[in-house]
N, CA, C and O atoms as a CHARMM CRD file, in Angstrom:
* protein
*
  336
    1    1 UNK  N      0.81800  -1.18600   0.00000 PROA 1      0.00000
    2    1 UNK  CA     0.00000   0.00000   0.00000 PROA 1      0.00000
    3    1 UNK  C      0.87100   1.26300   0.00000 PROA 1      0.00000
    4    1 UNK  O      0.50700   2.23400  -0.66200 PROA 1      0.00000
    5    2 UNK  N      2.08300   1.29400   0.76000 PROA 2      0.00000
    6    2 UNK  CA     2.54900   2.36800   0.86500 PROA 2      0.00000
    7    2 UNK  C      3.42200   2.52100  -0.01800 PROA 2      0.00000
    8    2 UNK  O      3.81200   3.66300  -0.26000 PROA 2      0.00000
    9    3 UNK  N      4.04200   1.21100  -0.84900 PROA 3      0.00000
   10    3 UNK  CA     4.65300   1.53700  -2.26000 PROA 3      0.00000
   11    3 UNK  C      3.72000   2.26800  -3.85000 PROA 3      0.00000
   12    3 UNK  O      4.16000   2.62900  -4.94200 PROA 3      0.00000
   13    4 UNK  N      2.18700   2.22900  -3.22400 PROA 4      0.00000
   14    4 UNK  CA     1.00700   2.47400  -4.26900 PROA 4      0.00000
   15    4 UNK  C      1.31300   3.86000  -4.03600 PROA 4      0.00000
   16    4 UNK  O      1.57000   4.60300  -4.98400 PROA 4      0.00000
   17    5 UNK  N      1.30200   4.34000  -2.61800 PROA 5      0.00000
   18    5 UNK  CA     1.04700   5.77500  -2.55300 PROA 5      0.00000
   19    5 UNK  C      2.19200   6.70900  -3.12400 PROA 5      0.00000
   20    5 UNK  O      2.08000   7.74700  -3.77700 PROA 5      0.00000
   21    6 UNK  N      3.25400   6.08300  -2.71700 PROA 6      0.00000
   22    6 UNK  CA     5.03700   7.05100  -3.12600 PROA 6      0.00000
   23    6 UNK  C      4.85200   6.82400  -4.82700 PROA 6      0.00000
   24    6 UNK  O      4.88500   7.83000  -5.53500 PROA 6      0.00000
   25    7 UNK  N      4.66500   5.53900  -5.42700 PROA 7      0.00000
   26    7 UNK  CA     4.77600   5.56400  -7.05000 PROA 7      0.00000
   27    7 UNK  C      3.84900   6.14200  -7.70400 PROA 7      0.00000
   28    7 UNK  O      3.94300   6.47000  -8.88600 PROA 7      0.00000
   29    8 UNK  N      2.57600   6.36700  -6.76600 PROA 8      0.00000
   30    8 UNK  CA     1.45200   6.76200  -7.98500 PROA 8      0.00000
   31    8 UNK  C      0.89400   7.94600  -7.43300 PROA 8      0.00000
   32    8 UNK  O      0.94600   8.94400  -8.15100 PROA 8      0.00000
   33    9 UNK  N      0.28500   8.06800  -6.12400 PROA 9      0.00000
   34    9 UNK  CA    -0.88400   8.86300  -5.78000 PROA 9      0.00000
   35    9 UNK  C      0.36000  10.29300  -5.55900 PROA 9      0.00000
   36    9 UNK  O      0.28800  11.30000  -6.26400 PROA 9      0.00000
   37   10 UNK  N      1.19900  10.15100  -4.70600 PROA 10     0.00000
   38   10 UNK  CA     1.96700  11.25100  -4.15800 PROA 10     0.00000
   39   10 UNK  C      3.29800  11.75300  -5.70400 PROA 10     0.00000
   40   10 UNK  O      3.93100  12.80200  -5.58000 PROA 10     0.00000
   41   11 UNK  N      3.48100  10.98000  -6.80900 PROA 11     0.00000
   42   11 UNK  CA     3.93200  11.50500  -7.60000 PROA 11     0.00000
   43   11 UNK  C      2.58500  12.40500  -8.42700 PROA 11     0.00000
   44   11 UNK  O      2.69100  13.53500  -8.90400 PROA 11     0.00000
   45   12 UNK  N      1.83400  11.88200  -8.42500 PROA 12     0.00000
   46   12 UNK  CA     0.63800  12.33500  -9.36600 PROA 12     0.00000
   47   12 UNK  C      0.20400  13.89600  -8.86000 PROA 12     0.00000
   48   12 UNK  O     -0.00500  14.85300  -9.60600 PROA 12     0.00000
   49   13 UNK  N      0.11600  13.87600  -7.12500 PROA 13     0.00000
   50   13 UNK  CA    -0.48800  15.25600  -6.67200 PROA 13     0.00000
   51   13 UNK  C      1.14900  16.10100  -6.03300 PROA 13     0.00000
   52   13 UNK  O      1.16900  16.94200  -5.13400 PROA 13     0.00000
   53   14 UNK  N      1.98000  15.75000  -6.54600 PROA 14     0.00000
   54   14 UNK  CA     3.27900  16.41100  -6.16200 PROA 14     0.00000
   55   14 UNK  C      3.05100  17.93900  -7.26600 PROA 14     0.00000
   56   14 UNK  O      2.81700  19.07200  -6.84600 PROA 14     0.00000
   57   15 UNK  N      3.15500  17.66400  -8.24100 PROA 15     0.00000
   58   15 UNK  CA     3.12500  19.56500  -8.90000 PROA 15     0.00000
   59   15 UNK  C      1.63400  20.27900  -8.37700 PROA 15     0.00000
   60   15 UNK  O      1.61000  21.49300  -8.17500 PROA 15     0.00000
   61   16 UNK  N      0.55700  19.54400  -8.20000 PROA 16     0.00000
   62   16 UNK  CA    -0.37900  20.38800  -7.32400 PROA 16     0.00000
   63   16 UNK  C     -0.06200  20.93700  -6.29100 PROA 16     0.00000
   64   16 UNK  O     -0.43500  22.09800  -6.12300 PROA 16     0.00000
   65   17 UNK  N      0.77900  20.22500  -5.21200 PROA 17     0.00000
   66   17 UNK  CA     0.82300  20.58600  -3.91300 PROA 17     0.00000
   67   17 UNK  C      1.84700  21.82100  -4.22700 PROA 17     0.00000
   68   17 UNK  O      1.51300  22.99300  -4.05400 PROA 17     0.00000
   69   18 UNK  N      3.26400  21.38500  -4.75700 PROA 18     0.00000
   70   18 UNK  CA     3.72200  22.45600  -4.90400 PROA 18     0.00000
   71   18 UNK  C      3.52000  23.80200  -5.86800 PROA 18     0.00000
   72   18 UNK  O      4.34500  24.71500  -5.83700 PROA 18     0.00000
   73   19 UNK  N      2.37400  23.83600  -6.70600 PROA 19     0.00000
   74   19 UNK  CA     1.79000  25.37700  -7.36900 PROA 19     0.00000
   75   19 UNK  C      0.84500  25.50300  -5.85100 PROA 19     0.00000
   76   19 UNK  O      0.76900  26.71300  -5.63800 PROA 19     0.00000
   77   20 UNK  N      0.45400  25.10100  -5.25800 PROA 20     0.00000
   78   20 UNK  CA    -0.59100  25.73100  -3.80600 PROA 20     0.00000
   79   20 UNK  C      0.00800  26.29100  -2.98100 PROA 20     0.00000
   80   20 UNK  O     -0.21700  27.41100  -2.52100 PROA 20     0.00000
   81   21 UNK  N      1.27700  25.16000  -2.57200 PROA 21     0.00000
   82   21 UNK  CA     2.40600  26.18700  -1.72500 PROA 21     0.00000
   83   21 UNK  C      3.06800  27.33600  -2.73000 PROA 21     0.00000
   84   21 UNK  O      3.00700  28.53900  -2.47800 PROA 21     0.00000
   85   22 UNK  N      3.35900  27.08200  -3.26500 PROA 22     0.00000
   86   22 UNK  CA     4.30800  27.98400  -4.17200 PROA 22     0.00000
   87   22 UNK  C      2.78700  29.69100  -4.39900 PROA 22     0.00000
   88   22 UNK  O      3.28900  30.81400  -4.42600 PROA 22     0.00000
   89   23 UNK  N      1.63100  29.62300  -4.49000 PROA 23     0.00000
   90   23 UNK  CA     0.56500  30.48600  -4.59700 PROA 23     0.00000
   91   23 UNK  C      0.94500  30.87400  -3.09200 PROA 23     0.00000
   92   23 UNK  O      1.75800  31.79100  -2.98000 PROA 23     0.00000
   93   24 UNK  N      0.46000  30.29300  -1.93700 PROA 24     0.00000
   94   24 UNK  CA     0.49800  30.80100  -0.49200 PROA 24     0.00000
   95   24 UNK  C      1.91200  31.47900  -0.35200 PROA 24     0.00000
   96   24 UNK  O      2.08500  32.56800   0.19700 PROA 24     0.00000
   97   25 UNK  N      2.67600  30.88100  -0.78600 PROA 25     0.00000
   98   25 UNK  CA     4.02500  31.83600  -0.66700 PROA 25     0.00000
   99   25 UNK  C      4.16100  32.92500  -0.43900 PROA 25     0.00000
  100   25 UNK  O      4.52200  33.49700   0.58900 PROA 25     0.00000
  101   26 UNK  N      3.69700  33.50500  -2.00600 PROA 26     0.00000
  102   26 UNK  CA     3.91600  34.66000  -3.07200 PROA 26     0.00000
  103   26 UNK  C      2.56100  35.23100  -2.76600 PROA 26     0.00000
  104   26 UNK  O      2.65500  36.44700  -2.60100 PROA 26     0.00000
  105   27 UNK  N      1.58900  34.87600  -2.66000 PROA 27     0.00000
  106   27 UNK  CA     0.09100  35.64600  -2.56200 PROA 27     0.00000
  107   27 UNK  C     -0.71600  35.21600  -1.68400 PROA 27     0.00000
  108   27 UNK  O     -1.89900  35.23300  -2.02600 PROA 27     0.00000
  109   28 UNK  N     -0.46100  34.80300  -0.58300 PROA 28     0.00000
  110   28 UNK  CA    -1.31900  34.45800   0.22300 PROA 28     0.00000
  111   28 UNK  C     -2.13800  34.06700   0.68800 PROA 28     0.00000
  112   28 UNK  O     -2.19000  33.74800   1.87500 PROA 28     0.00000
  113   29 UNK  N     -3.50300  33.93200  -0.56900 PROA 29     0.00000
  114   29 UNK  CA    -4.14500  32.83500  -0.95300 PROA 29     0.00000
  115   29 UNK  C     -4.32500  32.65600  -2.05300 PROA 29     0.00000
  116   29 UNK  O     -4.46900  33.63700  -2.78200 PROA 29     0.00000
  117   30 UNK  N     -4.39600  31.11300  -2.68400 PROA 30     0.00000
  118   30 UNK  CA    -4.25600  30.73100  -3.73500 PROA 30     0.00000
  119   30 UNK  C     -5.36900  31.05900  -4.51900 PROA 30     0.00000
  120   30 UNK  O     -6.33300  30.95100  -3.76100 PROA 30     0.00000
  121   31 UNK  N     -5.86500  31.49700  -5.94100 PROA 31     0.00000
  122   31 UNK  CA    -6.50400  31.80700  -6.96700 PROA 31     0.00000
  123   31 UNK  C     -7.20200  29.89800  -7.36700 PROA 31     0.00000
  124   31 UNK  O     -7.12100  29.20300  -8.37900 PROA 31     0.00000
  125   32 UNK  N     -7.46500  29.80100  -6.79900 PROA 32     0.00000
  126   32 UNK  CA    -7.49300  27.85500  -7.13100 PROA 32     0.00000
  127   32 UNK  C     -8.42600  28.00900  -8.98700 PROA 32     0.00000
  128   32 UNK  O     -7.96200  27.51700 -10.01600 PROA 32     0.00000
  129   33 UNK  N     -9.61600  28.72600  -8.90700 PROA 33     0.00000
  130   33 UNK  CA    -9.91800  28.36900 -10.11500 PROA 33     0.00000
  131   33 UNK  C     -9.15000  28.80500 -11.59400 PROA 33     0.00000
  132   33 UNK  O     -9.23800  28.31900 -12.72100 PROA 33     0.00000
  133   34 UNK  N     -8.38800  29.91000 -11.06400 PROA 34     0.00000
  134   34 UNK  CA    -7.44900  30.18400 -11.80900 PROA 34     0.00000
  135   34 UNK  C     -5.85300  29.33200 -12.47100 PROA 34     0.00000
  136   34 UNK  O     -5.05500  29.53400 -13.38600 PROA 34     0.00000
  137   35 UNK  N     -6.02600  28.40200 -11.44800 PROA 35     0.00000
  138   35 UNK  CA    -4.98600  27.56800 -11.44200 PROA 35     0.00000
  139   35 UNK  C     -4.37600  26.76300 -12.91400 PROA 35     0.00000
  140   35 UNK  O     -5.16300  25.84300 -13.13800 PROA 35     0.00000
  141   36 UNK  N     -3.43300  26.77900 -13.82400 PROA 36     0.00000
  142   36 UNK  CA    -3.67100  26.13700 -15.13600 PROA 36     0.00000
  143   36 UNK  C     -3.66400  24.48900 -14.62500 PROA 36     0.00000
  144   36 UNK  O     -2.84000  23.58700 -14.77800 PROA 36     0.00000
  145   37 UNK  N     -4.70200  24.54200 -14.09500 PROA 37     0.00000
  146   37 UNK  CA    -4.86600  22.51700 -13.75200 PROA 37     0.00000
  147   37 UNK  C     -4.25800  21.91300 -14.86300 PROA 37     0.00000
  148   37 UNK  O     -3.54800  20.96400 -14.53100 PROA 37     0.00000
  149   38 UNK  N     -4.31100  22.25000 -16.66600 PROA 38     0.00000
  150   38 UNK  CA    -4.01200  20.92300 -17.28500 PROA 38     0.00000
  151   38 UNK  C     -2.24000  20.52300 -16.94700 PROA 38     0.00000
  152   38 UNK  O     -1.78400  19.44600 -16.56300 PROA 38     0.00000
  153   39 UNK  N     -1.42500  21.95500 -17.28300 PROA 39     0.00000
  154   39 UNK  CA     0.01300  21.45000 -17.32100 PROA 39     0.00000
  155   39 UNK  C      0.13600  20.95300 -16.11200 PROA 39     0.00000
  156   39 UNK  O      0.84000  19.95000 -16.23200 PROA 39     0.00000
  157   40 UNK  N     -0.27700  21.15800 -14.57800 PROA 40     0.00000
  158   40 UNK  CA    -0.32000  20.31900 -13.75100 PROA 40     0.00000
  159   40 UNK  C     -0.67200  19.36800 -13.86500 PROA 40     0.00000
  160   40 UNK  O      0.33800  18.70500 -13.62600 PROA 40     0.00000
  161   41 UNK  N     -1.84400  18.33500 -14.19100 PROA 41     0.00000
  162   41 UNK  CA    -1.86000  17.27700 -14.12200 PROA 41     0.00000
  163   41 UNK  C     -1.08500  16.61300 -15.15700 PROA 41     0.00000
  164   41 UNK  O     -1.11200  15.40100 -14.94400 PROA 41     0.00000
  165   42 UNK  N     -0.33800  16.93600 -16.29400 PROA 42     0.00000
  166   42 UNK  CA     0.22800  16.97200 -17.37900 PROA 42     0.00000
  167   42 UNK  C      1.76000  16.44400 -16.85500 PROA 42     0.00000
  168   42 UNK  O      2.58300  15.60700 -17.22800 PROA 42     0.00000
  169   43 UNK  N      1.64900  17.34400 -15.87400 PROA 43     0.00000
  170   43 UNK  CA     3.14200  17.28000 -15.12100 PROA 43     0.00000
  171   43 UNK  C      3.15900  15.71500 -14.02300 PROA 43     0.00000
  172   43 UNK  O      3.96400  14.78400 -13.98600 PROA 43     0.00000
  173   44 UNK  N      1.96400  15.96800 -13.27400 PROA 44     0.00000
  174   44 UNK  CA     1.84400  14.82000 -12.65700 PROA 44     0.00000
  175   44 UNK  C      1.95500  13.32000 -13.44700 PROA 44     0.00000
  176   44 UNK  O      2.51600  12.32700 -12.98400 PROA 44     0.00000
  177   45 UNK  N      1.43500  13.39500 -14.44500 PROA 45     0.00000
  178   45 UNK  CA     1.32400  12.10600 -14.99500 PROA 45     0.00000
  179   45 UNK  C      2.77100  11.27500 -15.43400 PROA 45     0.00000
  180   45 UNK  O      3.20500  10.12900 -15.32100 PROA 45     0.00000
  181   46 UNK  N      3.26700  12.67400 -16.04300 PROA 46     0.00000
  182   46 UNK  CA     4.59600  12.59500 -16.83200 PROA 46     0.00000
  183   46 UNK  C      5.41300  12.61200 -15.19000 PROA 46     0.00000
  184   46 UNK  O      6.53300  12.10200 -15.22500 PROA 46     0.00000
  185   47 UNK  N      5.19400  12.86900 -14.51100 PROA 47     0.00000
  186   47 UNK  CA     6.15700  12.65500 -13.05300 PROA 47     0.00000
  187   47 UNK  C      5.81600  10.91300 -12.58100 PROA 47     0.00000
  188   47 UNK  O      6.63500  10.06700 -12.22200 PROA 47     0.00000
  189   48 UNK  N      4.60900  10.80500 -12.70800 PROA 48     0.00000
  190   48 UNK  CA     4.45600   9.48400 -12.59700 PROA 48     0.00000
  191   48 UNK  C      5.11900   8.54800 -13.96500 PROA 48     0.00000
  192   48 UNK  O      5.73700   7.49100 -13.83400 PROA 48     0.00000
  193   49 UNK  N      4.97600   8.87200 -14.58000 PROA 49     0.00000
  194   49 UNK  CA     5.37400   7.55800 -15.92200 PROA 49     0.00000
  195   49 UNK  C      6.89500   7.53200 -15.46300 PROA 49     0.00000
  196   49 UNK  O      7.44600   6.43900 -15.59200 PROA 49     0.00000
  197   50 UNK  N      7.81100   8.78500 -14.83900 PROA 50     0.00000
  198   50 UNK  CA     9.38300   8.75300 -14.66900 PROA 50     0.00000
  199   50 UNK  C      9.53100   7.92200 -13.34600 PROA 50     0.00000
  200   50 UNK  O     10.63500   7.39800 -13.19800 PROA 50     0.00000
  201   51 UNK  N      8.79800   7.76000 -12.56900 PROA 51     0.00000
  202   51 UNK  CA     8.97100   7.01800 -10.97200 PROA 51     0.00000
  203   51 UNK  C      8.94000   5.60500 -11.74600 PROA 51     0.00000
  204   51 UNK  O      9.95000   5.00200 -12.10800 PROA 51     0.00000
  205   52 UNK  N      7.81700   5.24200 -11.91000 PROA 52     0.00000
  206   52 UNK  CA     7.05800   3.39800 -12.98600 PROA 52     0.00000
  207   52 UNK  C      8.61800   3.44000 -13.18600 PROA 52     0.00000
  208   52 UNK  O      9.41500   2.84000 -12.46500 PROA 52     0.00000
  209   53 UNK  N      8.89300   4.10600 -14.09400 PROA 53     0.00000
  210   53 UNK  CA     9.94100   3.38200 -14.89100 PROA 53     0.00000
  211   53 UNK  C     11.34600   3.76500 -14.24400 PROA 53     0.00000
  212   53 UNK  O     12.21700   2.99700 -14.65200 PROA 53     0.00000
  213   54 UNK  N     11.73400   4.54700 -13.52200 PROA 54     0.00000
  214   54 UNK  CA    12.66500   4.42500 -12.58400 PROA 54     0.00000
  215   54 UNK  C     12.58600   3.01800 -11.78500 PROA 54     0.00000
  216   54 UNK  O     13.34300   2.04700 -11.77700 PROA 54     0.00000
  217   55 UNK  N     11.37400   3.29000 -11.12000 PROA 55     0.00000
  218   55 UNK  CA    11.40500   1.61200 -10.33700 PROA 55     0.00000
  219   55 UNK  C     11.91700   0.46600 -10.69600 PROA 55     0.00000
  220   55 UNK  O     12.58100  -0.40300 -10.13200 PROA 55     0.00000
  221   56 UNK  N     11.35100   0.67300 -12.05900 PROA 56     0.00000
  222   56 UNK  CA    11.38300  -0.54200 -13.30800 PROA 56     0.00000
  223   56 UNK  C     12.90100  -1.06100 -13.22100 PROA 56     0.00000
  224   56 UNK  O     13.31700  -2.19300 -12.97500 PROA 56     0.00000
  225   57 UNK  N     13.52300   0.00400 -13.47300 PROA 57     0.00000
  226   57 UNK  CA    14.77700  -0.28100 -14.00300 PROA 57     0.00000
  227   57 UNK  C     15.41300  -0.34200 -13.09100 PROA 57     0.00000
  228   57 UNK  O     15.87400  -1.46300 -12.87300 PROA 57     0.00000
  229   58 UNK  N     15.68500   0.48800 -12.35000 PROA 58     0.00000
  230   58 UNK  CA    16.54800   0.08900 -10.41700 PROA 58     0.00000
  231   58 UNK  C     16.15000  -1.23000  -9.77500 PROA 58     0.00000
  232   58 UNK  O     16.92200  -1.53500  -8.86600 PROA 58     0.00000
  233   59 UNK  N     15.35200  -1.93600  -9.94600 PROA 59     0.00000
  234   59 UNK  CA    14.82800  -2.91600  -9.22700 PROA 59     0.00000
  235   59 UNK  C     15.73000  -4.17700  -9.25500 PROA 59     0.00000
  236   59 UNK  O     15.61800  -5.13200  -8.48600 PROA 59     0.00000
  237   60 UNK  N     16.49700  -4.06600 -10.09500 PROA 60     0.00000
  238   60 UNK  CA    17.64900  -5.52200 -10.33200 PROA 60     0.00000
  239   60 UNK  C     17.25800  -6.68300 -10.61400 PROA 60     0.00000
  240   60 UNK  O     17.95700  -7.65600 -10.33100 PROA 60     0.00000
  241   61 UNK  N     15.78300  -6.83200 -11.37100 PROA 61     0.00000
  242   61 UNK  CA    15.12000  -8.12900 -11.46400 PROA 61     0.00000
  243   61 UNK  C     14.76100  -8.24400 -12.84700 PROA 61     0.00000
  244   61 UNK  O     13.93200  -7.56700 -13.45600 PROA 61     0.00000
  245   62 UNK  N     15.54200  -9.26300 -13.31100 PROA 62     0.00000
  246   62 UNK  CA    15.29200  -9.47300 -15.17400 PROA 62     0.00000
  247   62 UNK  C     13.93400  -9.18000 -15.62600 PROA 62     0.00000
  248   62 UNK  O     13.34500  -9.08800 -14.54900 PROA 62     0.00000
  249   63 UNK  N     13.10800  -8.98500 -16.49600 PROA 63     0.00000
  250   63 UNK  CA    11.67900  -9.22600 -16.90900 PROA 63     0.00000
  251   63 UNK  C     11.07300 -10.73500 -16.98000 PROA 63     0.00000
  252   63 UNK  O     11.71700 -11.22000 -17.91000 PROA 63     0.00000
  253   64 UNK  N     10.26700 -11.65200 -16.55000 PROA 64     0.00000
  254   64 UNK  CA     9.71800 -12.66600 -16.39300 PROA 64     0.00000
  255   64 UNK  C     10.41800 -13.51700 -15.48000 PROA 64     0.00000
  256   64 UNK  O     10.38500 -14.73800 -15.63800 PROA 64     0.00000
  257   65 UNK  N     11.15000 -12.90000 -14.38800 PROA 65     0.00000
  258   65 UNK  CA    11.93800 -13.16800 -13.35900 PROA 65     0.00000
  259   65 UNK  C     10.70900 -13.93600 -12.61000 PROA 65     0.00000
  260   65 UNK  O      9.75200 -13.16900 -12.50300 PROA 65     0.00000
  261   66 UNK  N     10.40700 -15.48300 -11.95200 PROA 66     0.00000
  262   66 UNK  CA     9.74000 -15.33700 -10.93000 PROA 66     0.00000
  263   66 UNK  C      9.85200 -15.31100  -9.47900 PROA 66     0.00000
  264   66 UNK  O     10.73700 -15.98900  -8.95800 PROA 66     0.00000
  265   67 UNK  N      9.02100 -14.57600  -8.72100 PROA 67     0.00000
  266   67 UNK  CA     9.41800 -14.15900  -7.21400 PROA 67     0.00000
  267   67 UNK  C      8.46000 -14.94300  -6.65900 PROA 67     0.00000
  268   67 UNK  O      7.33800 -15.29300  -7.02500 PROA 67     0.00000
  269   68 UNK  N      9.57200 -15.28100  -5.07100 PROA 68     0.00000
  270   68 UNK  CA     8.97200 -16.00900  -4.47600 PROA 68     0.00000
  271   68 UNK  C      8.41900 -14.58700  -3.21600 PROA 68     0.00000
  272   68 UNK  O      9.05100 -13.62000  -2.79100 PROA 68     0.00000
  273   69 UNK  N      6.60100 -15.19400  -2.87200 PROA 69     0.00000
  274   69 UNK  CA     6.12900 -13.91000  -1.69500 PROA 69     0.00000
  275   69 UNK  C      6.80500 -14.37700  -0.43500 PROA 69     0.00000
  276   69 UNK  O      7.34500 -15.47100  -0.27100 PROA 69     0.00000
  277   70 UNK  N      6.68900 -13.29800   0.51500 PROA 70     0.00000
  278   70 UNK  CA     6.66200 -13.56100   1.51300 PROA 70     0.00000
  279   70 UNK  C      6.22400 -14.85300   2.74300 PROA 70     0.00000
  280   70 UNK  O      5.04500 -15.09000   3.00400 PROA 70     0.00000
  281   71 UNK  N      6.92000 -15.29900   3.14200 PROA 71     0.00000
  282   71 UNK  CA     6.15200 -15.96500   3.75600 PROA 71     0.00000
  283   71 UNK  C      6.60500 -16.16400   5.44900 PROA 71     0.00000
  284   71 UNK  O      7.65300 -15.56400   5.68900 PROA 71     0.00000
  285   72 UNK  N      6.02800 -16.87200   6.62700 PROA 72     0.00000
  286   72 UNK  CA     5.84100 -17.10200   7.82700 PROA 72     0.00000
  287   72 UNK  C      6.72400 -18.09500   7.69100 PROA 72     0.00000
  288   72 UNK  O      6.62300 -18.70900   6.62900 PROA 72     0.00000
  289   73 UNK  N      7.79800 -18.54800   8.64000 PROA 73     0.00000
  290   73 UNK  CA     9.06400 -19.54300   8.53000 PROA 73     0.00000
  291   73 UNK  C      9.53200 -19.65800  10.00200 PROA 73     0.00000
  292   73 UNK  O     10.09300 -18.59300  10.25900 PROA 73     0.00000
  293   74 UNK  N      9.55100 -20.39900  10.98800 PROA 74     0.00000
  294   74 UNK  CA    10.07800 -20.62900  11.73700 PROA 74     0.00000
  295   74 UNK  C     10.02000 -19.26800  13.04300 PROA 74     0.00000
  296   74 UNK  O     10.89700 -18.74100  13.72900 PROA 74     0.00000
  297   75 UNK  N      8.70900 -19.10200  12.94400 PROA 75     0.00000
  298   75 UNK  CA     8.80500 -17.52100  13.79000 PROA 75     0.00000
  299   75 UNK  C      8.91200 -16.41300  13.16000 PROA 75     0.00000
  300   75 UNK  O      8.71600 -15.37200  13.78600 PROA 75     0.00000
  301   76 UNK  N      9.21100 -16.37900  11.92600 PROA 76     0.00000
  302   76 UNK  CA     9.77800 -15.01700  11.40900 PROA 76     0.00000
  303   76 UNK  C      9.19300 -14.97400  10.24000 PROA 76     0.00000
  304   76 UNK  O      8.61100 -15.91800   9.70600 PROA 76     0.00000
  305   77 UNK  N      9.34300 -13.74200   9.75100 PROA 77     0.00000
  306   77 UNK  CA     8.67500 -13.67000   8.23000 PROA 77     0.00000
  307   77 UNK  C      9.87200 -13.33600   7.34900 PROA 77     0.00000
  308   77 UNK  O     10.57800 -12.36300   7.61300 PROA 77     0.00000
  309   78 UNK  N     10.08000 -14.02200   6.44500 PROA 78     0.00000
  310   78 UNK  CA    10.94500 -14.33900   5.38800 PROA 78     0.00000
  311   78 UNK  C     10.35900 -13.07500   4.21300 PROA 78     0.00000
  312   78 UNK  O      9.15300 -13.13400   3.97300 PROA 78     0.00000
  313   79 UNK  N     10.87800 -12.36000   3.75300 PROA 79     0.00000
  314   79 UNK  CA    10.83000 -11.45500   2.74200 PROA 79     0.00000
  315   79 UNK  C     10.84000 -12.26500   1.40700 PROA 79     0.00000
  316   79 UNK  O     11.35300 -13.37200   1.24500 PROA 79     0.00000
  317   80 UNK  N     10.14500 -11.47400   0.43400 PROA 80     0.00000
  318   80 UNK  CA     9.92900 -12.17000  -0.65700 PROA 80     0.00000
  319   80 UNK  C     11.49800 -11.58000  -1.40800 PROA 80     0.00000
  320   80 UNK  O     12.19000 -10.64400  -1.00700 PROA 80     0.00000
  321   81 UNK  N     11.75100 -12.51700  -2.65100 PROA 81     0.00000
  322   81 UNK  CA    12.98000 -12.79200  -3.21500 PROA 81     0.00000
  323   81 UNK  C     12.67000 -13.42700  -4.67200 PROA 81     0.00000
  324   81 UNK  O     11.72800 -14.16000  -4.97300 PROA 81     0.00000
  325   82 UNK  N     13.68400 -12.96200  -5.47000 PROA 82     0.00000
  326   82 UNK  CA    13.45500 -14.25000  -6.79400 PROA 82     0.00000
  327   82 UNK  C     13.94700 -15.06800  -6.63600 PROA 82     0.00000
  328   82 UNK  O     15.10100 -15.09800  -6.20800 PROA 82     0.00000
  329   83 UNK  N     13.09300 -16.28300  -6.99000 PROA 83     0.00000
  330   83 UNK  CA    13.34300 -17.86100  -7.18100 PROA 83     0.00000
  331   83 UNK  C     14.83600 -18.17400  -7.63100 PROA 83     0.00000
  332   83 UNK  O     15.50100 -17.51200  -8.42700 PROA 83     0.00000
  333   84 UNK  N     15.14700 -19.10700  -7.07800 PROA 84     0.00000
  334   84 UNK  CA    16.71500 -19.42500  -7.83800 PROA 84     0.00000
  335   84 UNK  C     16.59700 -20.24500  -8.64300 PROA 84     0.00000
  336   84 UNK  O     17.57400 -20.61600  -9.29400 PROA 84     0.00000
């Protein structure tokens, strides 16, 4: 869940938050309907497609790699891993 929120939801509303702060800054309160929403969400999306595929590629795991989940082991929980 909290890898959903950093890759998708919080890249997606990251250039919103910062044109709101960046408005309160400079003017004190923000103009919201005035706001150019598209290049923001424009920005968000395209901020999201660069995280996806950052992940993608930092992750160190071939494509059709299979992983083994997590599992319960002797008291402890074993982290998931690719199969050897």
């Amino acid at each position: 869940m909290l890898k959903k929120f950093l890759t998708v939801v919080l890249p997606l509303l990251l250039p919103a938050l910062l044109y709101i702060l960046y408005m309160v800054l400079t003017q004190g309160r923000p103009k919201l309907r005035e706001a150019p929403w598209g290049p923001i969400a424009l920005a968000g999306v395209a901020l999201v497609a660069v995280v996806l595929v950052t992940v993608r590629v930092m992750s160190g795991v071939e494509p059709g790699t299979e992983i083994q989940m997590p599992r319960y082991e002797d008291g402890r929980v074993v982290p998931s891993r690719p199969r050897d």
